[in-house]
N, C-alpha and C positions, 0 to 999 in steps of 0.2 A: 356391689356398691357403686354409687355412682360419680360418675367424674366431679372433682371440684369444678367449683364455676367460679367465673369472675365477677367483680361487682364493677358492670360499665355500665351505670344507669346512663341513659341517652333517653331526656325528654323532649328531644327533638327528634325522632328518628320515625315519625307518624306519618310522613309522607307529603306530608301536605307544603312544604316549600316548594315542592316538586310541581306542583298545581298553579298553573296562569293565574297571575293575582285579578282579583273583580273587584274594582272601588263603588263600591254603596252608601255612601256616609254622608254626601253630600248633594243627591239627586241629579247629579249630572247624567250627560248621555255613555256614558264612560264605554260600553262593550258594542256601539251600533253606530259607526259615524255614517255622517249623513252624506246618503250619495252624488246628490249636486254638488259636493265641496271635493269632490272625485279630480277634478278636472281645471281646477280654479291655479289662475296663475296670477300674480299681484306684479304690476305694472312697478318700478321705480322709480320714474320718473317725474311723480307727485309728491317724492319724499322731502324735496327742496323746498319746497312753499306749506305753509301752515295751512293746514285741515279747510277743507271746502266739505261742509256737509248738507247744503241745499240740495242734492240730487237725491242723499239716499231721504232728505227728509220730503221730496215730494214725492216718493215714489213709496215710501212706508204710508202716504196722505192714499195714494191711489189704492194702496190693498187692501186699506180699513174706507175706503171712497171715507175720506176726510178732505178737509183743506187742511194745503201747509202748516198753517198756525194754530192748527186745531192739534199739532203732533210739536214734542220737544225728545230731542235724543240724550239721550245721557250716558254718561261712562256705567253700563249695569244699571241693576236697578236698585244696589245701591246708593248711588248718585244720587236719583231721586229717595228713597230713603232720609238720607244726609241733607237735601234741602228740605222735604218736609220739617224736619227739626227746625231745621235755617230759619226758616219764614214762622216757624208758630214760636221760636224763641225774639225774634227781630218785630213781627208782629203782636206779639203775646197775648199770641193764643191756646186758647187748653187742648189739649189730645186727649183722647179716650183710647183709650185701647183695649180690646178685650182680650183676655186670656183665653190657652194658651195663643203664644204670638212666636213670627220667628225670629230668631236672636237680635238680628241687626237694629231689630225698635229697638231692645233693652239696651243695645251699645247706645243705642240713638242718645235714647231717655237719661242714659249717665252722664255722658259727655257732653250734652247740650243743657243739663240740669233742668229736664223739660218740667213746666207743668200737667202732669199729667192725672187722669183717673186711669188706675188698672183695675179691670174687671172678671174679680174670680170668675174659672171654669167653671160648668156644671159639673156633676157631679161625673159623669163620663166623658169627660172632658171635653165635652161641644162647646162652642162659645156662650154667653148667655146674653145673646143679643137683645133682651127685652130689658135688662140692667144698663147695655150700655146705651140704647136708644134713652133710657131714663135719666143718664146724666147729660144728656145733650143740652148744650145753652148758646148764648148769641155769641157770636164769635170765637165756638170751637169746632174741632176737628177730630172725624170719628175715622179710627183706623181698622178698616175693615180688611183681610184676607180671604180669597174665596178660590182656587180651594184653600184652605189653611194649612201653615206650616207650622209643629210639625204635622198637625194631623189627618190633612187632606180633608175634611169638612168641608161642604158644598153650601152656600149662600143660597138658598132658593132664590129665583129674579124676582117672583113677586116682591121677597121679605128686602132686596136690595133696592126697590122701587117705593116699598113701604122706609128704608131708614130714608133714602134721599128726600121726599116729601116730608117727613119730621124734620130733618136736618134742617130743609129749606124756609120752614113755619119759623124756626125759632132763629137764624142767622146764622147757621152752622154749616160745615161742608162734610165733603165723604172723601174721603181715600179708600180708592179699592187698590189693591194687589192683587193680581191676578197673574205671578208670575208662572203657574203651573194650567191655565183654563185650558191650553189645548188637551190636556189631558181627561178633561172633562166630557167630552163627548162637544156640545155645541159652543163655541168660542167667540159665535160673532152675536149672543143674544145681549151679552152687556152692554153693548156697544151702542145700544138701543137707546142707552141709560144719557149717552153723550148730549143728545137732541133732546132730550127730555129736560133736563137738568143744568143749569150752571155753577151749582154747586161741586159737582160733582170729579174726582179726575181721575184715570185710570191707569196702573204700573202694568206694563208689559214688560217681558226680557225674550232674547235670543239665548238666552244661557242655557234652558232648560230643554224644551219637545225643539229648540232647532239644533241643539248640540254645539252651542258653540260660546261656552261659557269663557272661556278662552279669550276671546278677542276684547269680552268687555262692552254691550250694549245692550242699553235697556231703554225704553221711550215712554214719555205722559201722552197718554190720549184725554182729551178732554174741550171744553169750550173755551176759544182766546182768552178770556176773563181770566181761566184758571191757570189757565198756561201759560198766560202773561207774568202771572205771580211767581213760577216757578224761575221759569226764563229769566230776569231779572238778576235774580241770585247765583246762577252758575258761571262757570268760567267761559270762554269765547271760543276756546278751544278743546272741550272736552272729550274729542274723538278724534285718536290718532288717523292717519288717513289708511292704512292696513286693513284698520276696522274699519272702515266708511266702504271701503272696496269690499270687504269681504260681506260684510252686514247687506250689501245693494242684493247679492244673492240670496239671499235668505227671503225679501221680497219676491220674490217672482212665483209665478203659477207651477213651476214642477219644484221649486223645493216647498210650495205648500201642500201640494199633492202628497210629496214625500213625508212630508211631518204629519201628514193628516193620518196617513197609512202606518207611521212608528209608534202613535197615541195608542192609535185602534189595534195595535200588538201588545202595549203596555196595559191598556186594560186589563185586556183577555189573558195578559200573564197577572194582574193584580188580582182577577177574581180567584186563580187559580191557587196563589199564593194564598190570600185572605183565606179560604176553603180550607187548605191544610190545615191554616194557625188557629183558624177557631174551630174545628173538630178535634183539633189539640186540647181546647180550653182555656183557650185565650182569649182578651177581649179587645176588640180594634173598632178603632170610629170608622164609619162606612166612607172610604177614601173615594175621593174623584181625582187624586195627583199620581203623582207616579212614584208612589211611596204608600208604607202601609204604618198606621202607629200602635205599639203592640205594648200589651200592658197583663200583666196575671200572674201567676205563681213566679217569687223569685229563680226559681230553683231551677225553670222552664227557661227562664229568661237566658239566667247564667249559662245554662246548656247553650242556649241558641249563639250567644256570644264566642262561646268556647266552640263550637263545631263548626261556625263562622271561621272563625283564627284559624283550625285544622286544614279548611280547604281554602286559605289565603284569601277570604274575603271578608273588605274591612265595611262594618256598617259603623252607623251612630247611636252609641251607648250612652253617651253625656249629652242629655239635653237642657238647655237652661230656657227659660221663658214660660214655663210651664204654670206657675205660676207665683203667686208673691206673699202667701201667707203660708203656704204650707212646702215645706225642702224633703218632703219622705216620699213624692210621687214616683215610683218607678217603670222606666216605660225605656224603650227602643224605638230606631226609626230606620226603615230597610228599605230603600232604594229598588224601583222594583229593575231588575234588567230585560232586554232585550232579548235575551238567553238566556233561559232560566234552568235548564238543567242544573244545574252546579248548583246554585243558590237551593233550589229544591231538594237535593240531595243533603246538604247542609242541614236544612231545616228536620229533615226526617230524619237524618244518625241524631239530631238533637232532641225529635221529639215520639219517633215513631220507630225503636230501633225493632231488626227482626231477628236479633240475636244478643240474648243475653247471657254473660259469663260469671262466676263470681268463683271465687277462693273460697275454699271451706270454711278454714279455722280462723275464726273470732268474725266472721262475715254471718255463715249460716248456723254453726256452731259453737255454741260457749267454751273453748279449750281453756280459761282459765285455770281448773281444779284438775286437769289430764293434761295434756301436753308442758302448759307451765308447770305444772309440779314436778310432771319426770323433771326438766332441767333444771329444775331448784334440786328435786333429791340427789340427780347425778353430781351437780357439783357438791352439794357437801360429801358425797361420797368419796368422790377423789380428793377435796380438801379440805374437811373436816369445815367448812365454814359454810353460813348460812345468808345467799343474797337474796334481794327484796325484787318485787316486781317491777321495782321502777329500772334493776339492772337489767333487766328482759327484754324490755320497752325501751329504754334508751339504745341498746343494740339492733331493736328492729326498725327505729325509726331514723336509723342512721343507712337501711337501703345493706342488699346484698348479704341478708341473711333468713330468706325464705324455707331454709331447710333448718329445722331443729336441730336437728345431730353437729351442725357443723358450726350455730351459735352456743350449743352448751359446750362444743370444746373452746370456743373463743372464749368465753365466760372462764372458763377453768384456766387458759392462758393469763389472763387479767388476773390468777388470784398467786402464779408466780408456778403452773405447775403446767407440765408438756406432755398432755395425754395423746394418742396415737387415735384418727377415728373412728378407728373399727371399736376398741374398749369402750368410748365413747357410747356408739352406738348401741352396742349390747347390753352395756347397763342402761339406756334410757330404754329400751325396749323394755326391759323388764320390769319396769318402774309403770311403762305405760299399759302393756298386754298383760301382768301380770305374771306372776307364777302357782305352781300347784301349790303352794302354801302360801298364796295372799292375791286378794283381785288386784288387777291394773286399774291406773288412776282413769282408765279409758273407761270407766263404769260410769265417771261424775259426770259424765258429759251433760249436756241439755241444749236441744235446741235454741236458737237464736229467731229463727224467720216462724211468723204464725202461721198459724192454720188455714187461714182465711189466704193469705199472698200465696202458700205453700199449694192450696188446691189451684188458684187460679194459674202459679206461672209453669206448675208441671203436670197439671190435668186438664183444665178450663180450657187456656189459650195456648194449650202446646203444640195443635196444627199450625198456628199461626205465627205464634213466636216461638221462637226455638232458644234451647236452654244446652248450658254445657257447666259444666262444676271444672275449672282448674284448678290444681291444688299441688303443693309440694308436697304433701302425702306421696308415702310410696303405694301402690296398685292396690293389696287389698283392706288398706286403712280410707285409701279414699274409697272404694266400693261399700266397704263397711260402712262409713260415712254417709254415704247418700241415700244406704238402706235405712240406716237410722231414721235419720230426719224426714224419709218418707218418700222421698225426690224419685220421679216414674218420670217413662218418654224424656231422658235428657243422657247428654254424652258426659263422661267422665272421663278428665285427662290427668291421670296422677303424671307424678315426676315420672315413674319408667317408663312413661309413653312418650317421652321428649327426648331429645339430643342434649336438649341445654334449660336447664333450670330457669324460672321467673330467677331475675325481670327480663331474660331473655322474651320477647313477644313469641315462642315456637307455639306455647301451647292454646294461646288464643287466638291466633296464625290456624292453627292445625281445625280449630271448631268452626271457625269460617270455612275453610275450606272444606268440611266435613258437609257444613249444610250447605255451600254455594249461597252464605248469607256476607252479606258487604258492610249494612248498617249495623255498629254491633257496640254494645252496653260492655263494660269490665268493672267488676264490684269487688276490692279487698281492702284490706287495711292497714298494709303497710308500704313502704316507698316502695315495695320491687312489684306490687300487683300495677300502681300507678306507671311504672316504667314499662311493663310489659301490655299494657294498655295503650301508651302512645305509641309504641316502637310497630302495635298491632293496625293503628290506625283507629284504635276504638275510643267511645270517651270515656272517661278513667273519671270511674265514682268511689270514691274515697268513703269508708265507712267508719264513724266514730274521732277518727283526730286531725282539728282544722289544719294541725302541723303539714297534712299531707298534699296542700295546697304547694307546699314549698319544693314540693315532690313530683309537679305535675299534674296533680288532683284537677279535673275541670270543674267538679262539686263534691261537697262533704256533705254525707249524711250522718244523722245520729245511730241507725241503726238502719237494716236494710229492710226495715218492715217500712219505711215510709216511701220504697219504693211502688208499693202503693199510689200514692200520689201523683206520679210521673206519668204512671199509664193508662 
C-alpha cells in the first residue's frame, strides 16, 4: 500500500519567480542599457537656475543637419501628442486618425473631446490609409504612425510623400510619429519629407532605440511654420535640466553608432521571433518596430501569456486603440528584447512543447461507468446508502484526492462511518477487476482521445515529441490502461513508480528527466494534475472543468482531442 499523501497544492511552486524578471509590455529598452550612458555623470550645479535647453536643441539641429527652429523639444513624445490635441481643439481643427493607433491619441481624443474621423483597420489590421487620405479636408490634421503602434506597420515613403501632396492640395497637414524608425532599418529617409513639405511635422523620442525612456524627451522635426505652431502652446520650461544633460548625449556620433548597432540586433531577434510565431500559426503584421503584434487562436494566445508569467516576463495583453466599432479583437503585443533566450523559450513551452504528459482517467479514458462506479458501489456497501456523481466531483475538484481508494474512504467518512483503507481498498478492487462470479466495472471503459490525435502523438510524431501517461493508477492498471487505448513509444508513470503522489510534480518531474525534455505539456482534470503541472514547471491543461482555472489551469480544454489544435 502506499503512503498517504498530503494535499499541499502549491501553484506557485513552477519556478519561475526564481527567473530574472524581463519587462516587455511597454517597448522599452528594458534588458540592454545603452553603453554611452556607462560613463555619464550629471554636473549639480545647473540645478539652481531653470532649464537652458538651447544647447541640446542646437546640437539635436546638427544631427538631423536641421536649423534650430526647424527642431522643438518636449517632455516625451507625449508632450507633443498633448499639443497636437492643444492646437487642433484651440484651432478647430479635424484629426483623422487611422486605426489601429497607439493609446495616447485615444487618451488624447477623450480628454480634449477632439473632433475626430477614426478610421477602421483592414481587415489584417493594417491601416487603411486610402480611407483616411479620403477624409482629408481644409484645415485638418492626419495622424500618421509609421512604424505603427501597436503593430509595427511600415508607411512606405513613396505613400508618405503621396498623403503629404494631398494633405497639401486641400489645406491639410500630416503628423507623423515615428517614435520607433530607428528600428526600421533607414531613419533619415523621412527627413526628406521636412524640405519637401510645410505641412508636414515629425515625432521623434529618446525613449525607445536610445533607451532612455526615463528621463523624458521627445522632439518635432519639421518647418518653422509648423513648429512655430506647436512652440506657442507649450510650457517654457519643459525639460528638467538632468534631462537636457543627459539627452545632449544621446546626440553625438558614438551613441548613434550604438543605437544603430542595438536596432540591427532587435531586428534580427524580431525576424527570429516572427519565424517561431507564425510556424506556430499565428498571424502578425510584418513589423519594422521593436515589437511583434500577434493575433490567432485563442487558446495559443492564452498559452503564450501563461508561459510568459511562468518565466517572469511581463508582455501586453490589454490593448486598446485597436479599434472603434468592433471590442472582440484579440491580439498581444511582445516587446522584442535584446536577449532573447528567455523570451524564446517561453514562446516554445507555449507553443512548441517536446514533451507531453497527461493523466489517464477521464483525460484519455472514460472512467465514468469503472472507477466511479466501484466508489459508488463501495460506499453503499459500507453504508447502505447511495451517492450521486456530483459527490465524486465535488471531492475531486476540491484538490488532493488523486487516488480513488482514499476518496471512497473520505466519502464513506461523510456518511458517518470509519472504514480502515486496506477494506476500502479490497472492496473497490473487486468492484473494479471483478470477480470469478461477475466482470469488473473495468470492462465499461471506452476510450476518450481519437484515433486520428491517438496515431499522431504515439506513432506519427513520437521521435519528435515525446509522450509519458502519469496517472494514480497503481502499475499494472495503468499498463493496462495504455494497452487499452492503444498508446506505443510512450513512458508510464503509475503511483508505484513515485515517492509521493500527484499533485506532488514527482511524476512529471521524473518523464522530463527521463527524456532530458524541458518544454513540457501536463493534461488532467482535476486540481492535483494542475498542481503537479506548475510545481513541474510545465503548463497545466486543464481538461473538461473551467473551475480548474481556479486551480492553476493555464487553459481549459473540453476534451483532449482538441489538442489537436495546438499542434
Amino acid at each position: 500500500m502506499k503512503p498517504m499523501y498530503q494535499n499541499n497544492l502549491d501553484l506557485d511552486a513552477a519556478g519561475g519567480s526564481s527567473v530574472k524578471p524581463l519587462k516587455l509590455d511597454f517597448n522599452e529598452r528594458s534588458d540592454s542599457r545603452p553603453l554611452w550612458l556607462a560613463e555619464l555623470g550629471i554636473s549639480t550645479d545647473c540645478l539652481w537656475q531653470y532649464p537652458d535647453k538651447s544647447g541640446l536643441q542646437q546640437q539635436a539641429a546638427d544631427f538631423y543637419q536641421l536649423d534650430p527652429e526647424q527642431v522643438m523639444l518636449t517632455n516625451g513624445g507625449d508632450e507633443s501628442i498633448e499639443l497636437l490635441f492643444k492646437l487642433a481643439c484651440l484651432r478647430q481643427k479635424k484629426l483623422i486618425l487611422p486605426l489601429p493607433a497607439f493609446s495616447q491619441y485615444i487618451v488624447g481624443k477623450d480628454n480634449w473631446g477632439s473632433d475626430i474621423d477614426l478610421i477602421e483597420p483592414l481587415e489584417d489590421m493594417r491601416i487603411d490609409l486610402q480611407s483616411a487620405l479620403a477624409a482629408l479636408a481644409s484645415n485638418s490634421i492626419l495622424i500618421l504612425t509609421s512604424p505603427n503602434n501597436p503593430t509595427g506597420e511600415l508607411i512606405p515613403y513613396d505613400d508618405l510623400v503621396s498623403a503629404c501632396k494631398k494633405a497639401n492640395a486641400v489645406g491639410a497637414s500630416v503628423f507623423l510619429d515615428e517614435a520607433y524608425i530607428e528600428f526600421a532599418g533607414d531613419d533619415s529617409q523621412s527627413l526628406g519629407l521636412i524640405s519637401q513639405f510645410d505641412n508636414v511635422v515629425i515625432l521623434r523620442t529618446l525613449s525607445k532605440a536610445f533607451g532612455l525612456a526615463g528621463i523624458r524627451c521627445g522632439y518635432l522635426l519639421g518647418q518653422q511654420v509648423m513648429i512655430r505652431q506647436f512652440q506657442q502652446l507649450a510650457m517654457p520650461f519643459n525639460l528638467p535640466s538632468p534631462t537636457i544633460e543627459i539627452a545632449k548625449q544621446a546626440f553625438t556620433e558614438s551613441a548613434k553608432l550604438e543605437v544603430s548597432n542595438y536596432a540591427q540586433v532587435i531586428a534580427q531577434n524580431r525576424e527570429q521571433i516572427s519565424e517561431l510565431l507564425i510556424s506556430s500559426g499565428l498571424d502578425l503584421v510584418d513589423s519594422s518596430a521593436n515589437f511583434v503584434f500577434v493575433q490567432g487562436s485563442s487558446a495559443k494566445l492564452r498559452l503564450i501569456k501563461a508561459a510568459c508569467q511562468k518565466r517572469n516576463i511581463t508582455i501586453k495583453t490589454q490593448l486598446s486603440g485597436l479599434s472603434a466599432a468592433r471590442d472582440d479583437i484579440e491580439a498581444i503585443r511582445i516587446t522584442i528584447p535584446f536577449y532573447i533566450k528567455s523570451l524564446l523559450t517561453a514562446l516554445r513551452l507555449a507553443l512548441q512543447p517536446e514533451l507531453i504528459c497527461f493523466d489517464m482517467d477521464g483525460v484519455l479514458i472514460d472512467t465514468r461507468k469503472s472507477y466511479d462506479a466501484a466508489i459508488t458501489s463501495t460506499v453503499r456497501r459500507f453504508t447502505d446508502t447511495s451517492i450521486a456523481q456530483t459527490d465524486i466531483e465535488r471531492l475531486r475538484s476540491q484538490g488532493g484526492f488523486n487516488n480513488d481508494w482514499v476518496l471512497t474512504q473520505a466519502l464513506i467518512r461523510e456518511l458517518g462511518k470509519d472504514i480502515d483503507l486496506e477494506s476500502v481498498t479490497e472492496t473497490f478492487q473487486d468492484f473494479y477487476q471483478g470477480t470469478e462470479e461477475k466482470k469488473g466495472f473495468k470492462t465499461l471503459e471506452k476510450p476518450l482521445i481519437n484515433n486520428d490525435l491517438l496515431k499522431t502523438l504515439f506513432i506519427t510524431r513520437s521521435r519528435t515529441l515525446k509522450t509519458a501517461i502519469v496517472t494514480g493508477r497503481p502499475k499494472d492498471e495503468a499498463v493496462e490502461g495504455s494497452q487499452f487505448i492503444g498508446a506505443r513509444n510512450t513512458l508510464v508513470i503509475s503511483d508505484n513508480d513515485v515517492e509521493q503522489s500527484k499533485p506532488n510534480p514527482e511524476g512529471v518531474l521524473k518523464a522530463k528527466q527521463f527524456y532530458g525534455k524541458e518544454l513540457c505539456w501536463m493534461l488532467g482534470d482535476t486540481p492535483d494534475d494542475m498542481a503537479a503541472a506548475n510545481g513541474a514547471g510545465a503548463m497545466a491543461i486543464g481538461i473538461g472543468h473551467d473551475s480548474l482555472y481556479q486551480y492553476g489551469a493555464d487553459l481549459v480544454l473540453e476534451s483532449v482531442n482538441q489538442l489537436e489544435e495546438l499542434l
